[in-house]
N, C-alpha and C positions, 0 to 999 in steps of 0.2 A: 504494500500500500504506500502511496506517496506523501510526504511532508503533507504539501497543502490538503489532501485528505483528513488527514490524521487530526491537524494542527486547525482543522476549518474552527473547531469551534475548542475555548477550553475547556478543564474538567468541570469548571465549574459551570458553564454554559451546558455542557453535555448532563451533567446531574439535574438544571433546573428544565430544560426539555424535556427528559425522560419524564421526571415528576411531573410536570403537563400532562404528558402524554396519560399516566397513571390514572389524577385528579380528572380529565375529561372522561375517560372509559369508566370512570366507576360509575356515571350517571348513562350510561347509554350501553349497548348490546354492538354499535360500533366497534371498528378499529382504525386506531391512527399510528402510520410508522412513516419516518424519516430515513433517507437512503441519501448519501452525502457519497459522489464519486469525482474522479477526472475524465470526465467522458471524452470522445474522442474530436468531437466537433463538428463530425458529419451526420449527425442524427438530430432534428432540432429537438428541444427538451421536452415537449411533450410528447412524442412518440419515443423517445428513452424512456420516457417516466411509464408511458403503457407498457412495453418490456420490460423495466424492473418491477413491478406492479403484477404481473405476472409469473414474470420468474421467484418473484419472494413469495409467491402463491396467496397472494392479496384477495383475486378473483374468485376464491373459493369458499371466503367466508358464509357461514350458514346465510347469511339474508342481503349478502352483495353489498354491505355497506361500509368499506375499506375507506382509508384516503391515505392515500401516499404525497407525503411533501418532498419531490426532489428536486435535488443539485447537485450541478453541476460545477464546481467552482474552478474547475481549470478555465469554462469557457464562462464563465460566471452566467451560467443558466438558470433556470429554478423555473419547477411546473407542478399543480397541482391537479393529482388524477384520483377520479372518485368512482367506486366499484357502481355496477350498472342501481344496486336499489337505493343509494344517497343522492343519485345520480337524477335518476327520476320524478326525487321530491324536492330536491331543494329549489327554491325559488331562482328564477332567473337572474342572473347576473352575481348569484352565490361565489361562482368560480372567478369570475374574473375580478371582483372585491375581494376575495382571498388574494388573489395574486396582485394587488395591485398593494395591499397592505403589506404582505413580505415583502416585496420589489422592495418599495419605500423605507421600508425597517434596515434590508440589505444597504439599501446606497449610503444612509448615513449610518452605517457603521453597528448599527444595532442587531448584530445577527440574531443570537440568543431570545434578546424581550421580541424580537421581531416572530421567532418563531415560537414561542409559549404564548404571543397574545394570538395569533393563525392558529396555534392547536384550540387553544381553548375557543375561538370564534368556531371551527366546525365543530368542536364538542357540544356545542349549543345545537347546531343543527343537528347532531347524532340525537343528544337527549332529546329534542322533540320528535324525532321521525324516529328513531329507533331507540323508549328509552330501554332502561335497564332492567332486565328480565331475571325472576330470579333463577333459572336454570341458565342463568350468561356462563361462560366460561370465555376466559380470554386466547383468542382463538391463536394469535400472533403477539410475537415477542414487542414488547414495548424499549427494547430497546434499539440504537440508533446503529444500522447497519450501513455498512462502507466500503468501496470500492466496486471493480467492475464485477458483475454479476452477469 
């Protein structure tokens, strides 16, 4: 795995995502995971983001309601991709207000709060559309996978 991989976010950035991540999926039947690579540059980021989405077997969750937050920080990409049943309920223009809020968090420097305030805004959307069921079990690792897949 490469430096800027590795080094994208610190430990302490990395502890308070994860915890996001945690804090949002306890009210919802959702899942949310972060995939941080150096992608190659010839794929733009949202069709990367549908293939690691895939290959982390995101698409399988019992009720299709995944989100994947990825980047790309070699090519400084970032795309946000949501399994077909979050997909179908969220209000228009959900996805591209998510991405416009990371974008902005990314440029001035705010990686971290950038990405725990994007978790926890689709944990909002999870707990209404999908809340927390008590036979949930967490289907996918809440922690932050890296490199190419």
């Amino acid at each position: 795995m490469s430096d800027i991989v590795r080094d994208f976010l610190s430990p302490e950035g990395e502890r308070s995502v994860i915890e996001a991540i945690r804090r949002a999926e306890l009210n919802t039947s959702g899942e949310i995971r972060v995939h941080i690579e150096a992608g190659d540059g010839l794929l733009p980021p949202l069709v990367r983001a549908s293939r690691v989405f895939e290959t982390l077997g995101m698409h399988a969750t019992r009720e299709g309601n995944a989100v994947l937050l990825y980047i790309d920080v070699a090519h400084h990409g970032f795309a946000v991709w949501g399994g077909r049943g979050i997909d179908a309920v969220v209000p228009e223009g959900f996805w591209n207000d998510t991405y416009m809020l990371i974008r902005d968090r990314f440029r001035s420097g705010r990686v971290a709060e950038g990405l725990v305030e994007v978790i926890e805004q689709i944990g909002a959307q999870l707990k209404e559309y999908f809340p927390y069921r008590s036979d949930d079990v967490n289907e996918l690792s809440d922690e932050i996978s890296r490199g190419n897949v």
